[in-house]
N, C-alpha and C positions, 0 to 999 in steps of 0.2 A: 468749411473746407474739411475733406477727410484728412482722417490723418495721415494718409496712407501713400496723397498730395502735398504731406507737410515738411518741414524740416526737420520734425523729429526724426530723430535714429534711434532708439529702443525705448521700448517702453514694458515697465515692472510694476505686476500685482503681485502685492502681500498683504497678507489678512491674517492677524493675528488676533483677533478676537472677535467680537460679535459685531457684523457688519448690518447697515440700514439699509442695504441693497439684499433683494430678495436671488432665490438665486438662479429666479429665469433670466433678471437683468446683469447682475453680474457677469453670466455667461454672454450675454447680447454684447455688452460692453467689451469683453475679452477678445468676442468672436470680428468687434468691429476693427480693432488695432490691426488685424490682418498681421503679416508678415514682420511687423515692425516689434512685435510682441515678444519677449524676449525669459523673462523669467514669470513663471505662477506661482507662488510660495501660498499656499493654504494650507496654514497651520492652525490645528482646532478650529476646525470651519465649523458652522452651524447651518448650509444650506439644506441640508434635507438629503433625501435618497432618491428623489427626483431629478434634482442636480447632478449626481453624482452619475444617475441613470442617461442624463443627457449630453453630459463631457464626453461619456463613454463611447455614446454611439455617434453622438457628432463630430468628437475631435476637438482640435485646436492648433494654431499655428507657430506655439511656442519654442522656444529651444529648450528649457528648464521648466520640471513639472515636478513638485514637489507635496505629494498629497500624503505624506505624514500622518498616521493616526486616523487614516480616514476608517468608515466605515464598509468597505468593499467584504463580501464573503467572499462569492465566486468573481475572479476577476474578467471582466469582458468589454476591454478596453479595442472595441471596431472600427472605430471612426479615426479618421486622415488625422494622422499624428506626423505630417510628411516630414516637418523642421526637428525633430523631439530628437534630442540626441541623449538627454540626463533625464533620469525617473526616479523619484523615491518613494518610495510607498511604505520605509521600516515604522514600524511598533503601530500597522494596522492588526490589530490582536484579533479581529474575527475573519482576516483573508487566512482561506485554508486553501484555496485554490484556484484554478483558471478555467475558462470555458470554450472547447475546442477553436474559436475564432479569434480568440485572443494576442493581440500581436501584429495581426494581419496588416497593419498600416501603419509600421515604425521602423521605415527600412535606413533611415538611419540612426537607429538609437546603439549609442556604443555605453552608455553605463546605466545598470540598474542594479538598485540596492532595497532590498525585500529583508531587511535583520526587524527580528520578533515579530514576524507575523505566525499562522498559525498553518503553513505550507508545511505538506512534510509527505509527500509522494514525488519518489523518484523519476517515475513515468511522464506521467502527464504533466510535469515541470520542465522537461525536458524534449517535450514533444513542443507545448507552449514556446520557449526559447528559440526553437530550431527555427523559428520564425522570423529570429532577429540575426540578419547573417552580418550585421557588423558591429555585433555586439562582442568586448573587446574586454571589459570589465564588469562582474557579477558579484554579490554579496549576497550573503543570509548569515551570516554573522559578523564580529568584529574581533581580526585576532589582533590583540596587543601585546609589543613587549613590557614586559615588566623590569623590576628590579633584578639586579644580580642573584642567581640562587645558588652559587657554589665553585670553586675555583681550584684546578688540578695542583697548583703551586701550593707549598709550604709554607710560604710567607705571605703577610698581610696585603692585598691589593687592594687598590682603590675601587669602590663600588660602581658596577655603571650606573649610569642617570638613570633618575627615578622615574615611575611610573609615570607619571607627567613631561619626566622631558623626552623621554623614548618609547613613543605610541606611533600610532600607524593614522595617517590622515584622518581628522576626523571629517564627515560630510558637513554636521551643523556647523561647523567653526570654516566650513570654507565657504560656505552661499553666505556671506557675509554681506547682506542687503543693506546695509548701511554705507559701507563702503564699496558698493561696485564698481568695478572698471570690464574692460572689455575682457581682459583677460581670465578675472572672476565669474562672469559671465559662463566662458568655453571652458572653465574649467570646474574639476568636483575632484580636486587630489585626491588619490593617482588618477581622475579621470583626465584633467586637464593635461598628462600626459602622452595623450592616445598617439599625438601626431610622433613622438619621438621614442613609440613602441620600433624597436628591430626584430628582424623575425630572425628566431632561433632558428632556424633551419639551414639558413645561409650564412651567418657569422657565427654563428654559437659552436663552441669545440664538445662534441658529442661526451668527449668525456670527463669534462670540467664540472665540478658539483657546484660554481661558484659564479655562472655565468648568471647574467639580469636579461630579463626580457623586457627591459627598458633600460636603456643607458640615462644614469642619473647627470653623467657633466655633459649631456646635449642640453639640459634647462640652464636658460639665460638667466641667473637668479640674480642679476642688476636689472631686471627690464624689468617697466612698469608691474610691478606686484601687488596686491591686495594687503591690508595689514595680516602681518603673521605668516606672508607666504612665501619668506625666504627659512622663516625656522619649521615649518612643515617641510620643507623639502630635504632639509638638513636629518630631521628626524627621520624621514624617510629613507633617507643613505643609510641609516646607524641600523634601523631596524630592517632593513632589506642585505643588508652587509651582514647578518648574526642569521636570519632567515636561510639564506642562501648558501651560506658555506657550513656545509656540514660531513665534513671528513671524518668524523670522530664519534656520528653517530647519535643519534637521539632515543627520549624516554619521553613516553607519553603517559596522559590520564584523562580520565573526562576532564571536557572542558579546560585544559590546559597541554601543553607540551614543553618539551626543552631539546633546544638544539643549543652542540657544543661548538665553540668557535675556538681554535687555536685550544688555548689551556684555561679559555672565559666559559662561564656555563651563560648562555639565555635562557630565559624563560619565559611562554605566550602563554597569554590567560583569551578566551572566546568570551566577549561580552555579546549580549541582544542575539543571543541564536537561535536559529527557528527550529521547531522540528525536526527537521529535513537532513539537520548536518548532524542529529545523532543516526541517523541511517547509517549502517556498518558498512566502510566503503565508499560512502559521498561524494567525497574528494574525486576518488580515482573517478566513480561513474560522470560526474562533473565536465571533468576534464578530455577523458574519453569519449564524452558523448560531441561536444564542442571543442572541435580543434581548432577554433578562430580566438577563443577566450584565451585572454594574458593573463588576467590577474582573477584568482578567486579569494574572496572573503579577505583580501588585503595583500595577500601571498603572489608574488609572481609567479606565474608558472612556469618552470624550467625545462630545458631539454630532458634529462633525466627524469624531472616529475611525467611530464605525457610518454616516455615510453614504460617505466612501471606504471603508470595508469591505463594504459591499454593491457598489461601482462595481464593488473590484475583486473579490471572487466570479462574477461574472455574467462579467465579462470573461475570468476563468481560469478559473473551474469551472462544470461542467452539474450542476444538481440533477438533476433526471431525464435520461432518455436522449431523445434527438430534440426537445430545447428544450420538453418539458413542464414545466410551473413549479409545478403543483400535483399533488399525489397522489390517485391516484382508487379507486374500487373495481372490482374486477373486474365484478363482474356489473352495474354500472351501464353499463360501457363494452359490455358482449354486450347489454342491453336498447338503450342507444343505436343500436346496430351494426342490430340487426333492425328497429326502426323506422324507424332511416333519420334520426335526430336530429341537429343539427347538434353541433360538439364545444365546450365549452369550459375553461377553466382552460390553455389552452395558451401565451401570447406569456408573455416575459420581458421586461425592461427592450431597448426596440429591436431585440428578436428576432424574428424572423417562424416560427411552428411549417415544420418543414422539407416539412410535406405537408398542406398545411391540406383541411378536411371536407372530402369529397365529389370534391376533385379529385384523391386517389393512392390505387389499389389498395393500399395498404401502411398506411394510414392509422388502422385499427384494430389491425393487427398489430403496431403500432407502439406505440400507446395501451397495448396490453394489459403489452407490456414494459415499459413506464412505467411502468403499477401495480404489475407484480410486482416490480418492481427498488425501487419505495418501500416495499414493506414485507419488502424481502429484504438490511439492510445487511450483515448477515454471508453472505455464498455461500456455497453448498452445496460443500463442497471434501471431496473423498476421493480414496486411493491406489487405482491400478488395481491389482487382487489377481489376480494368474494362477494358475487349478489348474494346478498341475504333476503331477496323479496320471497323466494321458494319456500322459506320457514313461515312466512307470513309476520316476522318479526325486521322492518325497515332498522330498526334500531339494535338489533342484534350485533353484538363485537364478539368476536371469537379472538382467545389469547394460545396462539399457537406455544408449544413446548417442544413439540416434537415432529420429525417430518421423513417419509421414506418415497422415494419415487418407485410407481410401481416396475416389476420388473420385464413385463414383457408390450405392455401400453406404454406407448411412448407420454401419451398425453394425460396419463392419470399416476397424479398424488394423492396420500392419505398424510393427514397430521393429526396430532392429538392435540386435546385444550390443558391449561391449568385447570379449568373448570370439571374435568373429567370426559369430555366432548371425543367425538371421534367422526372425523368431518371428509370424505373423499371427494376431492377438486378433478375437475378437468382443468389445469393449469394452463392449460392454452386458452380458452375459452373463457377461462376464470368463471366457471359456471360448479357449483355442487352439485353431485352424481350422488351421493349418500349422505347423509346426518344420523350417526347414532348417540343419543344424548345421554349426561351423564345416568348413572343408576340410584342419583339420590345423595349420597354420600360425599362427605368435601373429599377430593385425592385429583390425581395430575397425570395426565399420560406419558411414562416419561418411556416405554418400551413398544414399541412397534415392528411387526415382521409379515410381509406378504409372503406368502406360498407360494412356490414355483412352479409347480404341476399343475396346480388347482391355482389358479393365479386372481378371483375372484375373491379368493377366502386371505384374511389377514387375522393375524395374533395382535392380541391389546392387552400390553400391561400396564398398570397404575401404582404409584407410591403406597397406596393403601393397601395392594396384596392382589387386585383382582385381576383374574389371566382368563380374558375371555377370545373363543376365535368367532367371527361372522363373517359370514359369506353376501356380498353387497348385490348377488343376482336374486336374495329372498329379501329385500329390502322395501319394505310395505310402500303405498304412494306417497304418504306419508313421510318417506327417507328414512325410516327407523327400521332395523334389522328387529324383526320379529322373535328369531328362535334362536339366540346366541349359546355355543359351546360352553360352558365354564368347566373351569378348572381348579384343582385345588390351590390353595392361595400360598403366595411366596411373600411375606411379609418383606416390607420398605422396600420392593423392587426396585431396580434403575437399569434394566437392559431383559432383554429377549429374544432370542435368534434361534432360527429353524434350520434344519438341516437340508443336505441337496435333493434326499428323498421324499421330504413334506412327509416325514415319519415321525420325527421328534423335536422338540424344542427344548432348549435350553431358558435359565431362568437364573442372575444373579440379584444382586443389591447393596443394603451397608448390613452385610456378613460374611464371614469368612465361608459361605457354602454355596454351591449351585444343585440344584433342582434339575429334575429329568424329565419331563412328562413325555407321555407315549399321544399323538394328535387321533387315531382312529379311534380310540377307547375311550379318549379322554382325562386317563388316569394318569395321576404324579409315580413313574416308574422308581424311584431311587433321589434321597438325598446325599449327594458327598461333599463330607463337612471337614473342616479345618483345611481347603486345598489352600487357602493363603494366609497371612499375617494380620493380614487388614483387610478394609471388605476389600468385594470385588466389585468394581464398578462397571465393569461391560465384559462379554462373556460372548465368545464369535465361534462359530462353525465352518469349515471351510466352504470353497464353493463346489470343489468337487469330491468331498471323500467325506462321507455321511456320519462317519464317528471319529473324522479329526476335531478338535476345537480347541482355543483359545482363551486362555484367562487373561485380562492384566488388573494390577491391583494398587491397592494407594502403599504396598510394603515394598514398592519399586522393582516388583519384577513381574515378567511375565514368562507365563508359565503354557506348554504344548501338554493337551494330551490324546487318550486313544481311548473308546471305550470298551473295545475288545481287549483291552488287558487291565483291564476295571479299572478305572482312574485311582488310582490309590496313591502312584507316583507317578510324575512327570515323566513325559518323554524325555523335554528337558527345560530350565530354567535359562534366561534372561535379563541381567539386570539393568535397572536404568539409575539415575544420580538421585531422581525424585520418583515421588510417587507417579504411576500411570493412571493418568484419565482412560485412555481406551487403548483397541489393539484392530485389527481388520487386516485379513487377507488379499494378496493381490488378485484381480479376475482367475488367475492363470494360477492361485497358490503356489508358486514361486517363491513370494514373498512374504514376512510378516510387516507393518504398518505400524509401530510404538509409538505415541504419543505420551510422554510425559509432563507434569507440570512445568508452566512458563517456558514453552517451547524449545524443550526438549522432544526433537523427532527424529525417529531414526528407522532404517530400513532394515529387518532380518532379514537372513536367509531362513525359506519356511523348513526346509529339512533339517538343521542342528543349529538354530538361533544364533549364529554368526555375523556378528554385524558387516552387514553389507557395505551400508551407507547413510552419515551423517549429516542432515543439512544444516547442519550449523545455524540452527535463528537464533538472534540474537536473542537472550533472556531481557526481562522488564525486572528482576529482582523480587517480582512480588511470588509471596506462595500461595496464594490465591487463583495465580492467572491460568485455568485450566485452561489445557490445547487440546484442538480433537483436529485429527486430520486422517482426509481421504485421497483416495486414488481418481482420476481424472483422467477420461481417454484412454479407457483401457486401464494397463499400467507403465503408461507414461508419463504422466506427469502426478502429481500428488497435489493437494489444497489443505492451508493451514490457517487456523486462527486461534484467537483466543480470547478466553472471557473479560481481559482488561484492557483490551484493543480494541480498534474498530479498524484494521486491517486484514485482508485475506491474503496470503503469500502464494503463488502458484511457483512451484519448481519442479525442475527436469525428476525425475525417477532414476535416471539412469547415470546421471552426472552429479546431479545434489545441487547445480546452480538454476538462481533465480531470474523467473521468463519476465514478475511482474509481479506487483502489489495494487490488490484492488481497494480503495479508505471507500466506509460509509460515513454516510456525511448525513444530519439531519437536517430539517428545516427549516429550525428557528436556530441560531447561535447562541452556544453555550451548551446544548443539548449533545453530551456526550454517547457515543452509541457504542457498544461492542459484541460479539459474534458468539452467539450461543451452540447453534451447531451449524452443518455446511453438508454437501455433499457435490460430487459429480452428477452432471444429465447424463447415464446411461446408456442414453439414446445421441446424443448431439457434442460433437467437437467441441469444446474449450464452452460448454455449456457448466454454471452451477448456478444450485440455490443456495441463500445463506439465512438463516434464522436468525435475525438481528434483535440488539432491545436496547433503549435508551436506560438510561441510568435512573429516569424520575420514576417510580413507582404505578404517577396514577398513569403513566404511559403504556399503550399496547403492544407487545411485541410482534413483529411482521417478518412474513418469509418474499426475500428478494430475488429476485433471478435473476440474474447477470449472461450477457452474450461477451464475450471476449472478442468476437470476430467481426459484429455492428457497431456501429458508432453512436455515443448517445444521443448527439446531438440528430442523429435520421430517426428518430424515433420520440418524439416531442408530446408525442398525445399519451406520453405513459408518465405520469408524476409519480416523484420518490416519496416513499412513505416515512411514517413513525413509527416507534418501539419502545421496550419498555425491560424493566430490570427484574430478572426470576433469578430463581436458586443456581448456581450456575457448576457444581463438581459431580451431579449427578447424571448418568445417562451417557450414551454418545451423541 
């Protein structure tokens, strides 16, 4: 008889240690219960990644699915989950994320709990989610009340209950497999809630700080209960009662807060938090992004909470790119474009779209990236793959350091090696157009400059001192530049940049001087020495005024000068909190571009270094973490990283808020990656590369290209690379 034919009414798998069912049968077994299958508890499972590969894409007909500790990285859970309403997946320590399909078939799942996994991208967590439209309660962390931390009164008060008796549901203590009832079953306090959520919109007094988005005395707490589940709900009142009423104003810190109640101080401590909830902001964008969600991370959501959480999204974050507020389709925007229609879904809360109808050339161009970028939250991100068969060396690795796209070829990059390599790609083809190999000597490319006139000829400098220019149209069959420039040498170089008239270059390092050379002659025209404190680690020329240029320095300023009135003094100085990695002028010099250590960036004004505009990124506290950041589309948008990250930040130019965060991700787990340098495509909208490297040594560092406006998942025949850990304060 099936069972399915029987009198059973549910049936529950738990596995709590090493099972004699392998775990093709297991699954068979699961998949036979059909509908009558009720909870999955796989805790410390041992089936393999086979299994895990096979739940995913096949599904199951569970209502409770608890895969705890599993081993998921990319989560891509495809297969008919039609019954799944409970997930948990906390303290899977290698999930860092989701794969565009993820979701697709949990249209009724209203609770999921993701606390200590290793998710920590704002986007595509919430692109994944958007999936789930009756999903009602969300965790990546656990906040708890604690003990009393302080009291407005004089006199001695009685302390509130301790740590243990005033906590916030725990999930393990309510899937309490031992004793199940039907009710344990539907519920996972505060999931088992969901049915006696009220919506704030209709009863809730707008201006009440003290309303619940769940009324606690609609729970029948004399009806059939599970052990422990009349005093989980009781704690629940105590800690949602201190939560929610907060008249009197709160004090935060990491990983803890306090709200005051009456003349009682609370105090929450965050256990098991992922990533994702130290993102500055989380909360709001959370909340903001999902307005069906009640409860995040334990916290009900209140009236008040979702309307500051939209204030502040709009204030810190751009939905679309160019203040588009709604997502459109493509070929509505190509039929608008041709008739000549005017636009709409464009303002945001007090936004003005940055090129309204009919009055900016750019104005569809702009629309179209909006479309594409909404239904593109994962980018299109792949290694640049160079055939090496052209060297006649199959086993040839090139360890890039350094990379410039050319400036008037859309399809040609030059990078330099550790090795002292000097390698020109066609990046689209991923084919080598030149190889000039090193000169013999150990040193590292860490300065490179194409020419703009002569757009065939580029500048190469090296650690070791040598500044040579080659022209890649005299490049023997062979791929070696035959009759290279040299120049006199600039010891421990780390930057090089040419002016707008391919007349002169510049030349700093780890010293307090830059270097002049003249490119027709050859010759080093002028040392000016002591222009900073500390060295100079990158040294810019503007794009359009041939004897402006640009210092910044690790003595945290940066410095303008002229060389028509002999650099001697500043135009003018600049300070920043830390020392500067680099400095870079906007297309249009307009702008200056600061980049100081651990994500310190900010925008000058190029004519009297006046701070324009700060984007506020969050710092990591390390003095280590250099940032180097570019301009993007122009100068529109700006791209940030840094050396102890493996994130790239793209933000507005013109506002200071962020579009999107792009995480590299390696492909073994555990294999940490972070962003050595970056740059804008030149040539292509929301295009960049980024210079990645793993942290292991014997790993190679790779340059990545990222589309913002494809989707990665349309692009399958590109695998993500490896990288590798170099020197990382030197250079832009």
């Amino acid at each position: 008889m099936k069972i399915s034919e029987s009198e059973i009414e549910a049936v529950d798998v738990l596995n709590e240690s090493s099972c004699a069912l392998n775990g093709e049968c297991a699954l068979l077994l699961m998949r036979a219960i059909g509908q009558k299958l009720r909870v999955v508890d796989l805790l410390d499972f041992s089936f393999g990644k086979d299994f895990l590969r096979d739940l995913s894409q096949g599904g199951l007909q569970c209502q409770v699915l608890n895969l705890r500790s599993s081993h998921y990285r990319k989560l891509n859970l495809v297969g008919e989950f039609m019954w799944l309403h409970t997930l948990n997946l906390d303290y899977s320590t290698t999930l860092t994320s989701f794969r565009e399909d993820c979701f697709s078939c949990m249209p009724n799942l209203m609770c999921l709990s993701m606390c200590e996994t290793r998710i920590s991208n704002l986007w595509t967590t919430i692109a994944a989610l958007s999936k789930l439209h009756s999903l009602v309660e969300l965790r990546f962390q656990n906040w708890l009340c604690c003990n009393d931390v302080g009291s407005s009164r004089s006199s001695g008060q009685p302390s509130s209950a301790s740590f243990e008796e005033i906590s916030s549901a725990s999930l393990d203590s309510l899937i309490n497999l031992d004793a199940l009832t039907e009710h344990a079953i539907r519920s996972f306090l505060p999931f088992g809630m969901n049915n006696n959520f009220q919506s704030t919109n209709e009863e809730s007094s707008d201006d009440s700080e003290v309303e619940f988005s769940f009324d606690l005395e609609d729970i029948d707490s004399s009806s059939n209960a599970p052990p422990g589940w009349n005093r989980e709900i009781n704690r629940l009142s105590e800690v949602s009662s201190a939560m929610l009423s907060n008249q009197n104003g709160e004090s935060t810190c990491e990983g803890a807060f306090t709200r005051h109640v009456a003349d009682v101080s609370f105090k929450y401590i965050s256990q098991h938090a992922s990533p994702i909830c130290f993102v500055k902001h989380y909360r709001e964008y959370m909340i903001a992004s999902m307005p069906q969600l009640r409860v995040l991370d334990n916290l009900p959501i209140r009236n008040i909470d979702r309307e500051k959480a939209i204030v502040t999204f709009f204030e810190h974050f751009e939905y679309l790119p160019y203040r588009r507020n709604d997502k459109e389709n493509v070929v509505s925007i190509l039929q608008k474009r041709e008739i000549g229609a005017s636009h709409t879904g464009l303002r945001t809360p007090k936004k003005r779209p940055l090129d309204p109808a009919g009055k900016s050339q750019y104005f569809y161009t702009r629309s179209l990236c909006a479309a594409k970028m909404g239904s593109s939250a994962w980018p299109f991100l792949h290694s640049l793959s160079i055939s090496r068969s052209v060297l006649g060396n199959e086993n040839r690795s090139f360890r890039p350091r350094q990379f410039e796209y050319h400036p008037s070829n859309s399809s040609l990059m030059v990078f330099g090696t550790l090795d002292g390599e000097v390698v020109v790609v066609n990046h689209e083809s991923e084919k080598i157009v030149g190889y000039i190999p090193s000169s013999g000597t150990i040193n590292s490319v860490l300065g490179l400059c194409w020419l703009k006139k002569y757009p065939s000829k580029l500048i190469a400098g090296s650690d070791n001192g040598s500044l040579k220019l080659y022209d890649i149209q005299q490049l023997a069959p062979t791929f070696k530049c035959m009759h290279p420039v040299t120049f006199d040498e600039f010891d421990q170089l780390t930057s090089v940049h040419v002016n707008s008239t391919d007349e002169l270059f510049l030349a700093s390092g780890y010293s307090k001087n830059v270097a002049l050379y003249d490119i027709n002659s050859g010759r080093r025209l002028q040392v000016f020495v002591d222009m900073h404190q500390e060295h100079i680690n990158v040294v810019k020329f503007s794009n359009h005024s041939p004897s402006i240029f640009a210092t910044s320095s690790f003595d945290q300023d940066i410095k303008m000068w002229d060389l028509r009135q002999k650099p001697i003094w500043p135009c003018y100085t600049a300070s920043s909190s830390k020392g500067n990695v680099m400095v870079c002028f906007s297309p249009d010099d307009q702008y200056l571009l600061a980049s100081a250590v651990d994500n310190e960036v900010r925008q000058l004004l190029a004519s009297d270094g006046r701070l324009h505009l700060n984007f506020n990124i969050p710092p990591t506290g390390s003095s280590q973490n250099y940032t180097r950041s570019y301009y993007m589309n122009g100068k529109d948008y700006i791209i940030s990283g840094s050396c102890d990250e493996h994130v790239v930040r793209v933000c507005c130019a013109q506002t200071g808020r962020r579009l999107r965060d792009i995480s590299l991700e390696g492909k073994a787990a555990g294999c940490s990656m972070f962003v050595q340098s970056l740059r804008g495509d030149p040539f292509r909208a929301f295009n960049l590369s980024i210079l990645a490297a793993y942290t292991q040594p014997s790993s190679n560092s790779e340059i990545f290209k990222v589309n913002m406006l494809a989707s990665s998942d349309h692009s399958k025949e590109f695998s993500s690379g490896q990288s590798s850990c170099l020197s990382c304060s030197m250079g832009g």
